[in-house]
TORKOL-4160 file (C-alpha; in steps of 0.2 Angstrom, whole numbers, padded with zeros to 4 digits, m for minus):
346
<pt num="1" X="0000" Y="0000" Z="0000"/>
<pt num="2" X="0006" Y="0017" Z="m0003"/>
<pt num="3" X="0010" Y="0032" Z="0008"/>
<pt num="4" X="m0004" Y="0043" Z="0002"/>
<pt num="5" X="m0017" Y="0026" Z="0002"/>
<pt num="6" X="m0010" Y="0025" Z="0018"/>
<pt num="7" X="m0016" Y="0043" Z="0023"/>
<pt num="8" X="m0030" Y="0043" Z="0015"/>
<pt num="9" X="m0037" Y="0028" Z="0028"/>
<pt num="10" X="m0032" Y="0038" Z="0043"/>
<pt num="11" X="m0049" Y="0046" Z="0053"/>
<pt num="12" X="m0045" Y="0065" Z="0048"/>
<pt num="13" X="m0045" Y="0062" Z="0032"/>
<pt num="14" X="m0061" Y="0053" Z="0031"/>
<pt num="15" X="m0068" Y="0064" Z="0041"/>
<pt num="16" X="m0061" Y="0080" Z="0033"/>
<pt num="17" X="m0072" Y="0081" Z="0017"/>
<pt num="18" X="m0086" Y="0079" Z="0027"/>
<pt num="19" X="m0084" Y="0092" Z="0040"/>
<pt num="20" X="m0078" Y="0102" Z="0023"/>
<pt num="21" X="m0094" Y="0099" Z="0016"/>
<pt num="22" X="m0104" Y="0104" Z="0031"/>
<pt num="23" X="m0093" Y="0120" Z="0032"/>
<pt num="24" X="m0098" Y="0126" Z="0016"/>
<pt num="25" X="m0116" Y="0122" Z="0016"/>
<pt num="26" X="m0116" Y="0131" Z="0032"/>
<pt num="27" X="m0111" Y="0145" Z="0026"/>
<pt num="28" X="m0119" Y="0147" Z="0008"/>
<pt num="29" X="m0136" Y="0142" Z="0019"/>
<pt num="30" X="m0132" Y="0158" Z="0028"/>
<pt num="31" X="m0128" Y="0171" Z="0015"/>
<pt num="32" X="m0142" Y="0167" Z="0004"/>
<pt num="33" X="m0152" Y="0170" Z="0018"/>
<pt num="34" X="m0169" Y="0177" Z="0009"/>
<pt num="35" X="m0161" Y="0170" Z="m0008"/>
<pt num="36" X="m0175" Y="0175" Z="m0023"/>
<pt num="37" X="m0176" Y="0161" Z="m0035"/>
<pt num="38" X="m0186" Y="0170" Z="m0045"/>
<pt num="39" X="m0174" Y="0185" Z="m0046"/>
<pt num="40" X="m0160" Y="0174" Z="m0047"/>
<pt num="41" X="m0167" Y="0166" Z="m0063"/>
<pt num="42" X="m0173" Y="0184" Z="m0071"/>
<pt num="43" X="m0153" Y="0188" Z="m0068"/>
<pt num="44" X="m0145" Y="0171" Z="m0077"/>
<pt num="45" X="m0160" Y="0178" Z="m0092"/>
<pt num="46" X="m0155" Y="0193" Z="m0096"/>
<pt num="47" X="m0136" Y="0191" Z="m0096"/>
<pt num="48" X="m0127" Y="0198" Z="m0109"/>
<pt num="49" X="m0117" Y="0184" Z="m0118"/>
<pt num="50" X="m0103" Y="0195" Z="m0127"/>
<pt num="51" X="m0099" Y="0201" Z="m0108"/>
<pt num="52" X="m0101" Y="0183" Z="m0100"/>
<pt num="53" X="m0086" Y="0178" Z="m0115"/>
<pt num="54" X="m0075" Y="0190" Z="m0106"/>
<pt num="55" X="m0076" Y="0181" Z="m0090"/>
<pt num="56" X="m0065" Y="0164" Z="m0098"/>
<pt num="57" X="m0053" Y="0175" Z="m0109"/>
<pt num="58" X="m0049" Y="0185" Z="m0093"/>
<pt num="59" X="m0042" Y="0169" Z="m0084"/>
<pt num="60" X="m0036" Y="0162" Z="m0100"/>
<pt num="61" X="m0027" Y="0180" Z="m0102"/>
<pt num="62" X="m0020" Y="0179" Z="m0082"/>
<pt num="63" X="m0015" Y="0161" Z="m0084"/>
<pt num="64" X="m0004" Y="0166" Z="m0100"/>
<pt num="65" X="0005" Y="0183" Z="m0092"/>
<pt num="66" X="0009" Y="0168" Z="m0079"/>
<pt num="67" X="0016" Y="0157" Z="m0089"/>
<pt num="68" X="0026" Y="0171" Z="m0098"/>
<pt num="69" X="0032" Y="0175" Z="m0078"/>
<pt num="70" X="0037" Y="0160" Z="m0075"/>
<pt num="71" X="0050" Y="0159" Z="m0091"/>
<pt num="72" X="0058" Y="0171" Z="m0085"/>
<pt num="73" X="0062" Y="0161" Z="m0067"/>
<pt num="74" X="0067" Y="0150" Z="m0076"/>
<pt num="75" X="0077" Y="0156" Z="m0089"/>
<pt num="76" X="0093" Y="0153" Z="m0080"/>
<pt num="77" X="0090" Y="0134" Z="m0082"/>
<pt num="78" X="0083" Y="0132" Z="m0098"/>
<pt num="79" X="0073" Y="0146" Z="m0111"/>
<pt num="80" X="0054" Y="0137" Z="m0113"/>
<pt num="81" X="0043" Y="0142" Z="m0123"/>
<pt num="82" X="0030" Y="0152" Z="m0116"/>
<pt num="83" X="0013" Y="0143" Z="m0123"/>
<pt num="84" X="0021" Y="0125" Z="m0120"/>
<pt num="85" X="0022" Y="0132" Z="m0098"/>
<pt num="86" X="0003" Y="0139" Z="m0103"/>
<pt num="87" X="m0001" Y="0122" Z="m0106"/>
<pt num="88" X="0006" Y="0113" Z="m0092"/>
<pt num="89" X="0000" Y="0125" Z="m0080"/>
<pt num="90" X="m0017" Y="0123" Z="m0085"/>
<pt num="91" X="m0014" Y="0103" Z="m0085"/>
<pt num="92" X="m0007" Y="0108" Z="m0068"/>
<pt num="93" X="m0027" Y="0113" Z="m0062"/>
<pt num="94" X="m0035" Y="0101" Z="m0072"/>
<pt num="95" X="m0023" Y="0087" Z="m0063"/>
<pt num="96" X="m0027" Y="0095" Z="m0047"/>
<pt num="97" X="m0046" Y="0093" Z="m0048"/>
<pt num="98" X="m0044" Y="0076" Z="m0056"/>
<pt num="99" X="m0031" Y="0070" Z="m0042"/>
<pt num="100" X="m0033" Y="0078" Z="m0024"/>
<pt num="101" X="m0021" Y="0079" Z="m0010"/>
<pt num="102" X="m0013" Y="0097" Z="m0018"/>
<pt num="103" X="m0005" Y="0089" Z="m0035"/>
<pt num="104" X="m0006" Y="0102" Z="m0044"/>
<pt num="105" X="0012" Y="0111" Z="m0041"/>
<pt num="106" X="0018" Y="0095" Z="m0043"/>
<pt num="107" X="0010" Y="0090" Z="m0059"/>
<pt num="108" X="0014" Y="0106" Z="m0070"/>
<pt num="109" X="0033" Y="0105" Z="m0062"/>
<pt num="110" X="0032" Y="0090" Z="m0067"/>
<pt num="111" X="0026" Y="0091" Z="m0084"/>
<pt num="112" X="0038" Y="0103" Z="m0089"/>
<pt num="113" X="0053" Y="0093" Z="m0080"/>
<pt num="114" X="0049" Y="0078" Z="m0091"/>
<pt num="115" X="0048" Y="0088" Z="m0108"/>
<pt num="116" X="0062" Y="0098" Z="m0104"/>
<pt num="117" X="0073" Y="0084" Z="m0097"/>
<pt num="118" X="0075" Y="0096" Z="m0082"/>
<pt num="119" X="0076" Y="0090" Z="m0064"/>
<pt num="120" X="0059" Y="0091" Z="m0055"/>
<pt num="121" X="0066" Y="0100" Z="m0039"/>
<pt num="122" X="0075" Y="0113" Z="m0049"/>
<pt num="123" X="0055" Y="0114" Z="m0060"/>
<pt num="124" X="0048" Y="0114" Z="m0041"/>
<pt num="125" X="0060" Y="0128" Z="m0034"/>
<pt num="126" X="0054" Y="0140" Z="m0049"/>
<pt num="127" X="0038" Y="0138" Z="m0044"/>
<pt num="128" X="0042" Y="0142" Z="m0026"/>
<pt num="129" X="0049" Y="0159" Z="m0033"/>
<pt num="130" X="0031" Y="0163" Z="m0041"/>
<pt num="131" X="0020" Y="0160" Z="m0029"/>
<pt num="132" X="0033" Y="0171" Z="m0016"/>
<pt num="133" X="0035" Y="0185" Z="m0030"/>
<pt num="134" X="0014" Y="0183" Z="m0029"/>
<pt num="135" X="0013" Y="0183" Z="m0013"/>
<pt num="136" X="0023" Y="0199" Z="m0009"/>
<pt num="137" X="0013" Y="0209" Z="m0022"/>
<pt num="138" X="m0002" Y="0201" Z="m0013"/>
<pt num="139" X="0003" Y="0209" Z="0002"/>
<pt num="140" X="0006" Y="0224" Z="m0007"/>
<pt num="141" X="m0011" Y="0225" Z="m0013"/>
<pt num="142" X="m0019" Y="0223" Z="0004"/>
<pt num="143" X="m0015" Y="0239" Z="0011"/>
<pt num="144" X="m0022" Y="0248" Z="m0003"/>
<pt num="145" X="m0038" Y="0238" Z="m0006"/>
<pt num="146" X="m0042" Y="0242" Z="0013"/>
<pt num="147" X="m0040" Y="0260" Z="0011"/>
<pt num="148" X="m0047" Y="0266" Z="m0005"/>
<pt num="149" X="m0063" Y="0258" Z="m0002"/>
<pt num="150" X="m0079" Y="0260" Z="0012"/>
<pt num="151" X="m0089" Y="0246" Z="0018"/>
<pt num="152" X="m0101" Y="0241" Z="0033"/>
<pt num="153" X="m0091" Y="0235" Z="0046"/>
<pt num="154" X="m0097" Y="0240" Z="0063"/>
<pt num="155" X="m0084" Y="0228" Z="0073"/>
<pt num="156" X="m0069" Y="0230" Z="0065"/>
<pt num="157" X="m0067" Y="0213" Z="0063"/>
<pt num="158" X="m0065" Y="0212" Z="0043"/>
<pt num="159" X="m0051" Y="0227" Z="0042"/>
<pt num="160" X="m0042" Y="0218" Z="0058"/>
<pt num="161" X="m0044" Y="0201" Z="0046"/>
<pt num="162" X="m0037" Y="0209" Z="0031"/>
<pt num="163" X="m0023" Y="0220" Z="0041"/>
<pt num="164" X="m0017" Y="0205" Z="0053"/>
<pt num="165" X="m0018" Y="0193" Z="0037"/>
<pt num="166" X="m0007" Y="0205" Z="0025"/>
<pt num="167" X="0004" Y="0209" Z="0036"/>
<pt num="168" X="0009" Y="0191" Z="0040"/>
<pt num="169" X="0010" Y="0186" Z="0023"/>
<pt num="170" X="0022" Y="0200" Z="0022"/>
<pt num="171" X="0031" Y="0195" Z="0036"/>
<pt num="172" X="0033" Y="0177" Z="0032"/>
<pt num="173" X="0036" Y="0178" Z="0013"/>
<pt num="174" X="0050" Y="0192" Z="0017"/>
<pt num="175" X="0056" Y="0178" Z="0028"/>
<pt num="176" X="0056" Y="0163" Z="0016"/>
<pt num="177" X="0064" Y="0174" Z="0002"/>
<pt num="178" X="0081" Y="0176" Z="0010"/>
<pt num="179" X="0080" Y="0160" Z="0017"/>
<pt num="180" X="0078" Y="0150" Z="0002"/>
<pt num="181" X="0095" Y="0159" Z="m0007"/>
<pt num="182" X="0104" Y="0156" Z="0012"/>
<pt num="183" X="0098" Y="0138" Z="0006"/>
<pt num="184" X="0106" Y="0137" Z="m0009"/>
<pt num="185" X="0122" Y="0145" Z="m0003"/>
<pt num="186" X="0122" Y="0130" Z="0006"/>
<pt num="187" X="0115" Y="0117" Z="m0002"/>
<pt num="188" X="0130" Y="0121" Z="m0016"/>
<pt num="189" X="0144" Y="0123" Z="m0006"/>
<pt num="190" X="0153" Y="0106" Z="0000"/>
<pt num="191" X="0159" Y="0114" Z="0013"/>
<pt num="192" X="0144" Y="0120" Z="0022"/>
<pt num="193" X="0136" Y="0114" Z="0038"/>
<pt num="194" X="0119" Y="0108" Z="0028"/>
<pt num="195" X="0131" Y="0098" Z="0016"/>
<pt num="196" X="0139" Y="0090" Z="0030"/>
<pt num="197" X="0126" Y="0085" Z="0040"/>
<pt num="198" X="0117" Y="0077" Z="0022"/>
<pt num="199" X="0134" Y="0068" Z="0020"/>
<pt num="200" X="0132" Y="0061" Z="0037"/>
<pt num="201" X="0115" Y="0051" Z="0033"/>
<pt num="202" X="0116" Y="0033" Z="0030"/>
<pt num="203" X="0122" Y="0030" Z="0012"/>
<pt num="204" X="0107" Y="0027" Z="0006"/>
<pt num="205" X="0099" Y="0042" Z="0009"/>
<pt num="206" X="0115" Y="0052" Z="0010"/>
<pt num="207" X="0117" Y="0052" Z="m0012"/>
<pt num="208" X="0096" Y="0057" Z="m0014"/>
<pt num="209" X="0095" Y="0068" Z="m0001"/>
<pt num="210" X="0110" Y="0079" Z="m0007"/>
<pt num="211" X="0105" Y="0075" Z="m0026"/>
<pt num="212" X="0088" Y="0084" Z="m0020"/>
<pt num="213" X="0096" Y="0097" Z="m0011"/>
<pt num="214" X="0108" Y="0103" Z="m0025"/>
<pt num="215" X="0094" Y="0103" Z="m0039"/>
<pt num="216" X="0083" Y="0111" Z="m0029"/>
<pt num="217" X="0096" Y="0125" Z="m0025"/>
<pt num="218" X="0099" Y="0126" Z="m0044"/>
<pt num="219" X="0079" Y="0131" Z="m0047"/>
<pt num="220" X="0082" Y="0145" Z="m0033"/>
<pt num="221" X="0088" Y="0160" Z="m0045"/>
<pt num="222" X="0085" Y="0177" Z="m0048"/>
<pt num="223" X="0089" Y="0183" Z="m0067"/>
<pt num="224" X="0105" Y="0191" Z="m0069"/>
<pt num="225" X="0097" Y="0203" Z="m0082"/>
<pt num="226" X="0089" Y="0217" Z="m0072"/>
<pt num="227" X="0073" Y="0218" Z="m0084"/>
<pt num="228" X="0066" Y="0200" Z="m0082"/>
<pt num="229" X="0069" Y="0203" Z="m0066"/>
<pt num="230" X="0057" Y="0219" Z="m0066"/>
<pt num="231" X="0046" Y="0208" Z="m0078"/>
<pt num="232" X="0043" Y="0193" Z="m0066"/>
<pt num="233" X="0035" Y="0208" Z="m0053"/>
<pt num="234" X="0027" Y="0217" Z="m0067"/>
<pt num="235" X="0018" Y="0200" Z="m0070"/>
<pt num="236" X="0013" Y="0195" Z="m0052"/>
<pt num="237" X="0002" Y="0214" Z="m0053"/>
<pt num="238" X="m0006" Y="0211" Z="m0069"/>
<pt num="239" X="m0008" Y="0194" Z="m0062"/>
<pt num="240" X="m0018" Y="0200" Z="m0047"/>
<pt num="241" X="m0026" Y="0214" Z="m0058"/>
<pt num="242" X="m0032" Y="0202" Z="m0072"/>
<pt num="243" X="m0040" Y="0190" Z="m0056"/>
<pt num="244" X="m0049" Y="0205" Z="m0051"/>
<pt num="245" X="m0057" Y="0209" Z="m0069"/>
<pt num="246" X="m0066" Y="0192" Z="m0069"/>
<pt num="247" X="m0079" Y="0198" Z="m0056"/>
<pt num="248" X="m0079" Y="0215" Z="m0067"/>
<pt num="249" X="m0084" Y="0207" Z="m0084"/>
<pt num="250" X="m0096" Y="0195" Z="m0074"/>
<pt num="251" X="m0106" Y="0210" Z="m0065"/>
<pt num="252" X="m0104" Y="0222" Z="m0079"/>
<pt num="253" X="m0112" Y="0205" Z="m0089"/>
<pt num="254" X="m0127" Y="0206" Z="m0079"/>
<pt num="255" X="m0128" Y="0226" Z="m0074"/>
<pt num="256" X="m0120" Y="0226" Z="m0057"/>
<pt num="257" X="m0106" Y="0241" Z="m0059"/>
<pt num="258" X="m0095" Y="0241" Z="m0042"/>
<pt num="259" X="m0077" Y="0254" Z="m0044"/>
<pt num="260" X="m0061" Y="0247" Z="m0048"/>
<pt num="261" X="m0055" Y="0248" Z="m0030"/>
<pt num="262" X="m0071" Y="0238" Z="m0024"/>
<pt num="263" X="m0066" Y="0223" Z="m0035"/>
<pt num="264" X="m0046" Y="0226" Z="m0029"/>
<pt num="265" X="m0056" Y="0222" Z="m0013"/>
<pt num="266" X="m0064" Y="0208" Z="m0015"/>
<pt num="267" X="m0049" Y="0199" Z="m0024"/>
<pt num="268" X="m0039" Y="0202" Z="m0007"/>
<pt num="269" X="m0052" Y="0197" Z="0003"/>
<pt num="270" X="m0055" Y="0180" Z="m0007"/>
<pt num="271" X="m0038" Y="0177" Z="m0008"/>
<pt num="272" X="m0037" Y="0175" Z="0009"/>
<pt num="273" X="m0051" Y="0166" Z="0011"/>
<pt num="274" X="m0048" Y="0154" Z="0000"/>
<pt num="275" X="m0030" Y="0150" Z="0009"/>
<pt num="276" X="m0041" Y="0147" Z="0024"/>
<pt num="277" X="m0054" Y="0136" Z="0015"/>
<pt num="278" X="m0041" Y="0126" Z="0006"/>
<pt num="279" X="m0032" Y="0122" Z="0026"/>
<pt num="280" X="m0050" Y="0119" Z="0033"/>
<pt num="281" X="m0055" Y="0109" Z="0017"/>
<pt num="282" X="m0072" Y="0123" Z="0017"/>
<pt num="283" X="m0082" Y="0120" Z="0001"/>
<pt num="284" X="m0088" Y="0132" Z="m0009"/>
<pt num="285" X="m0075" Y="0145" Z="0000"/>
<pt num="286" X="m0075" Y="0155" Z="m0017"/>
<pt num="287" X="m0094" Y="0154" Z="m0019"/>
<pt num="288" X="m0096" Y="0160" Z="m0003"/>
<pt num="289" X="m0084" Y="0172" Z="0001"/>
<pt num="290" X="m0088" Y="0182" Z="m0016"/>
<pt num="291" X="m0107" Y="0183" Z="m0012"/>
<pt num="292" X="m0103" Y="0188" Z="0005"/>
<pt num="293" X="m0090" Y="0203" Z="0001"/>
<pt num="294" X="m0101" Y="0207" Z="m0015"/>
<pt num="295" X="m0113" Y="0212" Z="m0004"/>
<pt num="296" X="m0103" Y="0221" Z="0008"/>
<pt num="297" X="m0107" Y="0234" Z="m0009"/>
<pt num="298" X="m0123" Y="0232" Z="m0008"/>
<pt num="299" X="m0123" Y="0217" Z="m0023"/>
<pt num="300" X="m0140" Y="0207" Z="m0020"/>
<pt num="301" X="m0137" Y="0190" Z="m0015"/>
<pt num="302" X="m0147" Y="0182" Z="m0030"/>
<pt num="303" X="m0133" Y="0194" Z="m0044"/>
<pt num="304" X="m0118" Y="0191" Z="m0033"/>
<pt num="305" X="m0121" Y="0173" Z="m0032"/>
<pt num="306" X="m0124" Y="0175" Z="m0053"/>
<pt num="307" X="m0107" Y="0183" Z="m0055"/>
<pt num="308" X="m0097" Y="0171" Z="m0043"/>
<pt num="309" X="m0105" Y="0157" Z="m0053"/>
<pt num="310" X="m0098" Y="0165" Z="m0069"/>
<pt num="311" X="m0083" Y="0165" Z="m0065"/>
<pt num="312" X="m0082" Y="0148" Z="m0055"/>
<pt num="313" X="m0089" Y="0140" Z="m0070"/>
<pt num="314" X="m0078" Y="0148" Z="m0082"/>
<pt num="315" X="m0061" Y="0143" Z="m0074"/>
<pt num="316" X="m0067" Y="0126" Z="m0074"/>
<pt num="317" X="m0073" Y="0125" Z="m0091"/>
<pt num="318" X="m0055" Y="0133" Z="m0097"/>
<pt num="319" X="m0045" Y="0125" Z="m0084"/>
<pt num="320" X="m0054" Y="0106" Z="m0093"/>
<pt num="321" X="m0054" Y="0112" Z="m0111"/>
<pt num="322" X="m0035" Y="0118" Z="m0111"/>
<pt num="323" X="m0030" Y="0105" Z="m0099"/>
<pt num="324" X="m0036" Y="0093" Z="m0105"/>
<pt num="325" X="m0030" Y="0098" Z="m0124"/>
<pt num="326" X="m0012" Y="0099" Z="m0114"/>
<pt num="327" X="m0012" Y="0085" Z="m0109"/>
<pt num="328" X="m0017" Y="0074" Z="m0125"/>
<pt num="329" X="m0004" Y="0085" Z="m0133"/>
<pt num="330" X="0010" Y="0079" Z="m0122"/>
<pt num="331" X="0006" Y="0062" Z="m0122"/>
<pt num="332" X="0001" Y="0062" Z="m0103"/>
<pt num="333" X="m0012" Y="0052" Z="m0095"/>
<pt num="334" X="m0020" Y="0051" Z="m0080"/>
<pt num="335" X="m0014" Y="0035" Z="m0074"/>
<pt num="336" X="0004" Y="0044" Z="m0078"/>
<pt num="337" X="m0001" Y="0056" Z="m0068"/>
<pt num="338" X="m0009" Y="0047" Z="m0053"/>
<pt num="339" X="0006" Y="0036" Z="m0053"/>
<pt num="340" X="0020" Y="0051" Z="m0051"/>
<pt num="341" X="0009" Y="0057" Z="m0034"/>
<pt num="342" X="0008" Y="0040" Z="m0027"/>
<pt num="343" X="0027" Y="0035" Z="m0031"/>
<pt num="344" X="0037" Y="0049" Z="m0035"/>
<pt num="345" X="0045" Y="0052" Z="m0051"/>
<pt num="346" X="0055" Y="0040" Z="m0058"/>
């Protein structure tokens, strides 16, 4: 039996989906609370088609800016092209809906290891740098969402949310950063007290262990060239920006008009929702969380929960069509991919 068979038998994790489940109906029950059907229906009617296309393109747009992003981490170990990282990263989602248990990092890392003849830790390690290099501009963003907009909150408890959230993203990402180039300082260097204590494992772990450690280190690079170096920050805004559009084409789709900043807003705040549903396995967290701070601007419950669905249905409908095309492509099936989670790479 493997490890993740293994896990998958242990009480939380049975027990997890459920409580998931429970969570999420919970809350959905609560903020549709005097829910409209008939509204809800009149709303889904008169959408306008031409807007609702928007809504795919936008994420279709954001996921390409991300793969051209993350050529340019990692440049230093091999030029890709930039629609061939499009692909995997979309075969990425796909392979995380498909296969649970958080496989998607791993799958399009591992995707583009396997075309490219790369190492997959190196792959990994870039990947590591995006999601930092997003999280910092993340963090960025929280501050002037909060700010620049004006909503109903009598207790305080949303702005303390959002201010206590950013700033500890902030704190630990600006922690990880250095850390991970102190890492490959040392990781790379024989000499080092890391190297040593790897070379003091048994032998059969000693030679993996420090294989690992070195690839990984390789991955952890900033360009030399001062201008993808601007570029890969540049990207993680229009990023962020691009995310926050979705809602924009999907309200303006139905006649909900909310300003710029609002929709800054409700990115952040389902960002960080979203972190805590995916640790709490909350179902429906981005259903939820969008109708909930869609009407801290006053959205109806029965047009907010429209636009939500929009976009939910939309990523997944680009997220299976490109992903799924990917895939065929490379030649990739699901039983390759179900076999690299539960064993490894070979």
């Amino acid at each position: 039996m493997t490890r993740n068979a293994q896990a998958d038998r242990t009480p939380v994790n049975r027990w997890l989906p459920w409580i998931g489940g429970l969570l999420g109906l919970a809350g959905l029950s609560w903020v549709l609370r005097g829910f409209d059907f008939s509204r809800f229906g009149t709303v889904i009617g008169g959408a306008d088609l031409r807007l609702v296309a928007l809504v795919p393109a936008s994420i279709l747009l954001e996921q390409l800016v991300r793969a051209w992003k993350w050529r340019q981490l990692l440049y230093r170990l091999r030029p890709v092209a930039v629609m061939s990282l499009f692909g995997a990263i979309m075969a990425g989602y796909l392979l995380a809906i498909l296969i649970p248990l958080g496989f998607g990092t791993i799958a399009r890392s591992w995707l583009v290891a396997r075309r490219e003849q790369l190492r997959l830790a190196s792959v990994l390690a870039t990947v590591a740098m995006d999601r930092l290099t997003d999280g910092i501009v993340f963090a960025c963003l929280v501050p002037i969402a909060l700010f620049s907009v004006v909503f109903d909150d009598p207790t305080g408890d949303i702005h303390a949310g959002l201010v206590w959230g950013g700033a500890g993203s902030a704190l630990l990402i600006g922690s990880l950063i250095p850390a991970l180039f102190v890492f490959r300082r040392a990781a790379l260097d024989p000499a080092s007290r890391v190297a040593r204590y790897a070379a003091r494992l048994p032998p059969r772990f000693a030679a993996p262990v420090q294989r690992l450690m070195t690839a990984f280190a390789h991955g952890v690079a900033w360009p030399r060239s001062v201008a993808r170096g601007v570029a890969i920050v540049l990207a993680s805004v229009i990023v962020k920006l691009l995310a926050a559009t979705t809602l924009l084409w999907a309200g303006w789709a139905i006649g909900v008009e909310l300003a710029p900043a609002q929709y800054l807003f409700v990115m952040v705040f389902l960002g960080f929702l979203i972190i805590l549903g995916h640790f709490l396995r909350f179902v429906g967290s981005f259903v939820v969380g969008g109708v909930y701070a869609l009407g801290l601007f006053g959205v109806p419950s029965e047009q907010a929960l429209v636009m939500v669905l929009l976009v939910e249905a939309s990523n997944l409908l680009s997220v299976g069509v490109v992903g799924a095309i990917a895939l065929w492509a490379g030649g990739v099936s699901l039983a390759d991919a179900q076999r690299v989670q539960q064993t490894g790479p070979g």
